[in-house]
C-alpha positions in Angstrom: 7.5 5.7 -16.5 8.3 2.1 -16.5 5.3 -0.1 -16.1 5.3 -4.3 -16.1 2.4 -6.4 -15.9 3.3 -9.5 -13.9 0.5 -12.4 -13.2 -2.3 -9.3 -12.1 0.2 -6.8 -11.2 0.7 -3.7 -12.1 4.0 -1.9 -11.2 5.5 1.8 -11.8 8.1 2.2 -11.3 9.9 6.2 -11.9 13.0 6.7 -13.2 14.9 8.1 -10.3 17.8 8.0 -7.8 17.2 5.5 -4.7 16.7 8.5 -2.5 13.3 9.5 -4.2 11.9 5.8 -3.5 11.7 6.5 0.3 9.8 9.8 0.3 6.1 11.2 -0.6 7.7 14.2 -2.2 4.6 15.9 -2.9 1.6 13.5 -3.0 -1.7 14.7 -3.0 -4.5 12.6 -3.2 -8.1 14.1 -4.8 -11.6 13.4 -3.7 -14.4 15.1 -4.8 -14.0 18.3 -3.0 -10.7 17.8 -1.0 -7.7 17.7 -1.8 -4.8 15.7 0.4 -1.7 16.4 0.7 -0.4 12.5 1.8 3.0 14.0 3.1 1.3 16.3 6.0 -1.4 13.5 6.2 1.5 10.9 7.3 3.0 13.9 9.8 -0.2 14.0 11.4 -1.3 10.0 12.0 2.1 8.9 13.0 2.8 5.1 13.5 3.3 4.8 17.3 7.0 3.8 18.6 5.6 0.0 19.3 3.3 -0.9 17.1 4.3 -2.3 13.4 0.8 -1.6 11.3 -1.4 1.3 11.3 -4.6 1.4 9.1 -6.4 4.8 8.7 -9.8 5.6 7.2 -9.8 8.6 4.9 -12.6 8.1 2.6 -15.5 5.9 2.0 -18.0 5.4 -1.3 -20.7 3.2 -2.0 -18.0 1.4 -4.3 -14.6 1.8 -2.6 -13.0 2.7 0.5 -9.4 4.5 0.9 -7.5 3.8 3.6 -3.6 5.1 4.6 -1.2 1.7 5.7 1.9 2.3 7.6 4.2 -0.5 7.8 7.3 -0.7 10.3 8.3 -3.7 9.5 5.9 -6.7 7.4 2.9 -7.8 6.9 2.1 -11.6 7.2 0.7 -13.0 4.5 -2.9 -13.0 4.1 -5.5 -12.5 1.8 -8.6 -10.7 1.0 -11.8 -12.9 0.2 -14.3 -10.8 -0.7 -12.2 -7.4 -1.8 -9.6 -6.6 -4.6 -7.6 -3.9 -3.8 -5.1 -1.6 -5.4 -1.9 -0.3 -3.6 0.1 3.0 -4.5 3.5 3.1 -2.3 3.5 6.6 -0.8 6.4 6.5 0.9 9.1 3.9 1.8 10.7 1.4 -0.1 10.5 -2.7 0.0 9.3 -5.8 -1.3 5.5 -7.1 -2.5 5.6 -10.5 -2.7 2.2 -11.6 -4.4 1.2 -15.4 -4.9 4.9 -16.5 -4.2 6.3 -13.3 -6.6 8.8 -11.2 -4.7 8.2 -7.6 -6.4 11.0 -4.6 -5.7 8.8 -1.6 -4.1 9.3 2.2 -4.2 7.4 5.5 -3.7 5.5 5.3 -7.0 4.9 1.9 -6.9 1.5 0.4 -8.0 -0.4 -3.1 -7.2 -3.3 -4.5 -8.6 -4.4 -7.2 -6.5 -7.8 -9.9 -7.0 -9.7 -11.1 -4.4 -8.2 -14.2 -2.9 -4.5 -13.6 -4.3 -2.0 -13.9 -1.4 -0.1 -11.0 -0.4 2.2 -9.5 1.9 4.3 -6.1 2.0 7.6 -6.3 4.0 9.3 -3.0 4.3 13.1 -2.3 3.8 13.5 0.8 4.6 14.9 2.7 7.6 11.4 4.7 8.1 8.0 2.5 8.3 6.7 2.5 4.4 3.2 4.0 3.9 0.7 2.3 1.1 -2.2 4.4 0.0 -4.8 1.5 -0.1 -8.2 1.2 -2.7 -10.4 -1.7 -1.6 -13.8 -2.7 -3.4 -16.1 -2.8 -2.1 -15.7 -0.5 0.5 -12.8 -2.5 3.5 -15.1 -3.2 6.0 -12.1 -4.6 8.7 -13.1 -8.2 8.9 -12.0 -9.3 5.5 -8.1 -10.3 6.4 -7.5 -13.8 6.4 -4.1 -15.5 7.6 -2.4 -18.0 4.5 0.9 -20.5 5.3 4.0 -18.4 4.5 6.0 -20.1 1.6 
């Protein structure tokens, strides 16, 4: 694997053909006693014909909270005030753009993003992308906050 650390980012990136950045291939995420398979996961909470964002609850801690995000088509920018989170592209392909960085995307994909750090994901694929989403603390739903596109 490939990794670059850019201004509190951390990105994977595999060494593989295009066609392997827009699928889950076999993703399974582990807590405690289950264990996830993120491909069936996506089958079974589909993003609805209309709408371009769905968040989904799979797991919460004292410290963290895991959520599944399904993007159609982007985000708008915003940030997180009181939450860092990390971001693991499950499936889909696209760009990150963090604090003005524009950041190539891909199934394997990983982001490492602070409290306060603007940040938006627009997808570029043909399929809505799918992000598997850490927040700490535990993503409560009122900590988005709208910032100026550049």
């Amino acid at each position: 694997m490939n990794a670059t650390y850019v201004r509190g980012v951390l990105l994977v990136l595999p060494f593989c053909f295009w066609s392997c950045l827009t699928s889950t291939s076999a993703v399974k995420l582990h807590l405690e006693d289950q264990q996830i398979d993120l491909q069936k996961y996506l089958r079974s909470h589909p993003l609805q014909a209309r709408q371009n964002i769905r968040i989904d609850l799979i797991a919460r801690g004292p410290t963290t909270s895991v959520h599944m995000v399904q993007i159609r088509k982007a985000e708008k920018p915003h940030i997180h005030a009181g939450h860092d989170l990390r971001v693991v592209l499950v499936r889909g392909r696209g760009t990150m753009v963090i604090d003005r960085k524009r950041i190539q995307a891909g199934v394997g994909s990983v982001f490492e993003i602070e409290r306060g750090t603007p940040h938006h994901f627009i997808n570029e694929g043909p399929t809505p992308a799918a992000g598997l989403v850490t927040f700490s603390p535990p993503y409560d739903g009122t900590d988005m906050i709208p910032v100026p596109a550049d």
